[in-house]
N, C-alpha and C positions, 0 to 999 in steps of 0.2 A: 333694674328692680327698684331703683330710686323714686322714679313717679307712680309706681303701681299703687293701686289701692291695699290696705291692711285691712280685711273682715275679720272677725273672727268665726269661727263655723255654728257658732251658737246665736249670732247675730240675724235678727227678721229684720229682713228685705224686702217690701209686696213692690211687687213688677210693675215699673214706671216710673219710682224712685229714680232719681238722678243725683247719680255721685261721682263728683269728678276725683280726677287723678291725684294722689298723694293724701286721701282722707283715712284716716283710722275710725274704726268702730268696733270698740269693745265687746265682751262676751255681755249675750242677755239685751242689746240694743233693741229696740223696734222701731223702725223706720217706716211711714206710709207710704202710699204708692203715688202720692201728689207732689212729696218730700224733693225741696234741688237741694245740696251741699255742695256748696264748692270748694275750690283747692287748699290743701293746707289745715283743713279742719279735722279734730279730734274729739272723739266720743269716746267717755272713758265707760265703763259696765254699763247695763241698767240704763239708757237714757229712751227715753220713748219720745219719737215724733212723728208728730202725726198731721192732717191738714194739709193746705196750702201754703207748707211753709217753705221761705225760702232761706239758710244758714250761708251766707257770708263767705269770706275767707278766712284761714288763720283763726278759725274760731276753739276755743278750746271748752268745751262742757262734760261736766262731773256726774258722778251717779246721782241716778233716780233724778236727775232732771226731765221734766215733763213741758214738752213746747208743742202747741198748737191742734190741744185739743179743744173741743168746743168749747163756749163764754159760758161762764157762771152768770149768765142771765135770764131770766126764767122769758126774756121778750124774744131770744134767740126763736129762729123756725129754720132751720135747717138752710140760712140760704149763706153761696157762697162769699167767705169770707175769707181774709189771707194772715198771715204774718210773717213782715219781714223785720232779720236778722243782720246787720252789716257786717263790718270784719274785724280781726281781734280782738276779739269780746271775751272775757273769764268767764263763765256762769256754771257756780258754785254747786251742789252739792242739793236734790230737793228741791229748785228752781221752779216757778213754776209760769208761765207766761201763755194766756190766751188771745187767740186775732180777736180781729172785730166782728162788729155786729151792722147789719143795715138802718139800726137807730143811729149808729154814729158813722165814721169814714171806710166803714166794711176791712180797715185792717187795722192790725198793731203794727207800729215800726219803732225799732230799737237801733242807735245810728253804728258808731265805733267807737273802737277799746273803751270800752264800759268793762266795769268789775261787780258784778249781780254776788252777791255774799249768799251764801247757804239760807235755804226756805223764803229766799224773794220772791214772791208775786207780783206780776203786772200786769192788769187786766186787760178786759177788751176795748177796743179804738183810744191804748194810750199814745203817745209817741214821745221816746228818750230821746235825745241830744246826742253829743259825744264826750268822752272822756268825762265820762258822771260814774261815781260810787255808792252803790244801793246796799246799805251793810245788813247784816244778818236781820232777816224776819221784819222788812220794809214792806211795807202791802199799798201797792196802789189802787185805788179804786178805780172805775173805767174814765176813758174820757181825759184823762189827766196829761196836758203836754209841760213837757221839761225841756228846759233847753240848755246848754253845754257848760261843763263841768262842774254838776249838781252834785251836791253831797248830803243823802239822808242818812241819818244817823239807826242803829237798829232800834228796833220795834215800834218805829213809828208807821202808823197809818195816816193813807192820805185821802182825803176825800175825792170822788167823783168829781170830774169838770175842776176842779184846781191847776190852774198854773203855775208855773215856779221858774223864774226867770235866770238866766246865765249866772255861773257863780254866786248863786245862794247854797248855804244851807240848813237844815235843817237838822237839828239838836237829837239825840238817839232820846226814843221814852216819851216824844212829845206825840200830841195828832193833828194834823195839820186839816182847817176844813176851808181856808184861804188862800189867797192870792199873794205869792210872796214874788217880789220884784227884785232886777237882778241884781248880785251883789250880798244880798243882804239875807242877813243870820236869825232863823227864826227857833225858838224854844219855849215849853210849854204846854198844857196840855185843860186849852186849848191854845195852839202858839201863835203866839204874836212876836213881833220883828224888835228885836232887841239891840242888835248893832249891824257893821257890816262886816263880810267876811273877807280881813283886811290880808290873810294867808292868801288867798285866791289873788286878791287884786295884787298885789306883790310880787305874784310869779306872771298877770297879765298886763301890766300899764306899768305907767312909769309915777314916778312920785308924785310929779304935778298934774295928771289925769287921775290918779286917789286922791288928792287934795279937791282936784272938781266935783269929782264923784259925792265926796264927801260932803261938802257944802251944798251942794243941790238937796243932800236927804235932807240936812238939818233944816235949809227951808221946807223945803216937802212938810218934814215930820214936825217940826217945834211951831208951824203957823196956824193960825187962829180961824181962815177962812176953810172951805173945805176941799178935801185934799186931790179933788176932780179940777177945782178952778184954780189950786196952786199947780197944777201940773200944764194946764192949760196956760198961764201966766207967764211960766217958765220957758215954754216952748215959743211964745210970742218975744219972748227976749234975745234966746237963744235958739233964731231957728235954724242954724245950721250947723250945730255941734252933735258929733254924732250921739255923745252921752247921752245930754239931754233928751232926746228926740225917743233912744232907747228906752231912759226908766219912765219918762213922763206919756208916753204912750202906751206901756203897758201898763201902769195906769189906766189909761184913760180906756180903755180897753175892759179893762176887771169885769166881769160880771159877778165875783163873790167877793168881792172886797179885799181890804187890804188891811190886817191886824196889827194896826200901830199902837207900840205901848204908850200910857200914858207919859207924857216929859219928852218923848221924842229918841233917840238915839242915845245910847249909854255910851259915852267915849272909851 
């Protein structure tokens, strides 16, 4: 009885659904007929999926979560689009996350153990990272990639096509309509990059790779040329440091810019 499925009798099933062995799904669920879940995952009352979505392992989601109904894009046309789910993921309480669209990569992808806080939205063709914390009432606009161990703070919204690089985060209350690179701590409304986020790099590097890190921003952010040709400059010094190469090409990269306060880095 240990790897059996837990339905409950109240729970919609539409035929084609595929749910592997040891999933729970609580009373009031709705499941599409496009729907995989895989092993180990949990639906607690009320969660409705729907689409071509595919849920992970070890995934754990709360009531009235809502995944993979169609984009809130009025350019949507009905055409086939996906969302995937990886595995031990939290997702809170009102959730709400739509695939993509044929203007962007035709899906959303959301990576592992991420923790989605009650009334998250993540639009269509985003793609999260892994071990990133989206707190209550964070709204991604579409198009938005993140990459690993992002921290938005709640009620911030993010604009469409924004980037936000490894170990950044971002301040709850601000809105973010730029390009925030990784590492670093953005607050504000509208935010701009205020220090870096030295908790992160703490639990990832070592002292003397935060002391690099460090010193590459403050040239970055306190020089006078502009901040495409200081990243370029940096890169021609140090071309085979993996840091460098990281922040100063995402950079170099940006296409909405990078909101640096004036003075540079707040120590």
């Amino acid at each position: 009885m240990a790897n059996q499925k837990k339905i409950a009798s109240t729970a919609i099933i539409k035929e084609g659904a595929k749910i592997a062995q040891n999933v729970e799904i609580g009373d009031f669920c709705v499941i599409g007929e496009n729907v995989i879940i895989e092993e180990g995952s949990k639906l607690y009352n009320n969660v409705t999926i729907l689409g071509n979505t595919k849920i992970g392992k070890n995934n754990t989601i709360f009531p009235y979560a809502v995944l993979g109904t169609i984009p809130q894009d009025l350019k949507y046309e009905g055409e086939e689009v996906e969302l995937i789910i990886g595995d031990n993921n939290l997702i809170r309480e009102h959730c709400m996350i739509n695939p993509g669209t044929k203007g962007g990569i035709s899906k959303t992808i959301i990576g592992n153990q991420n923790l989605l806080m009650a009334f998250v939205h993540i639009a269509h063709d985003c793609i999260i990272g892994n071990h990133c914390i989206l707190a209550n009432n964070a709204t991604l606009g579409g198009h938005i990639l993140m990459g690993d161990y992002v921290n938005i703070g709640g009620m911030t919204p993010i604009h469409q096509f924004v980037r936000i690089g490894d170990g950044a985060m971002i301040a709850g209350g601000s809105a973010l309509t730029q390009d925030i690179p990784p590492f670093c701590m953005a607050e504000g409304n509208r935010a701009v990059i205020r220090g870096l986020n030295r908790h992160r790099m703490r639990k990832l590097f070592s002292h003397e790779d935060i002391d690099l890190i460090n010193q590459l921003y403050k040239r970055l952010f306190a020089g006078t040329a502009p901040l495409r040709e200081l990243a370029q400059n940096e890169i021609q010094k140090n071309p085979n440091n993996e840091y460098t190469l990281k922040i100063c090409n995402f950079i170099l990269q940006s296409e909405r810019g990078i909101p640096i306060k004036k003075g540079g880095l707040d120590d």
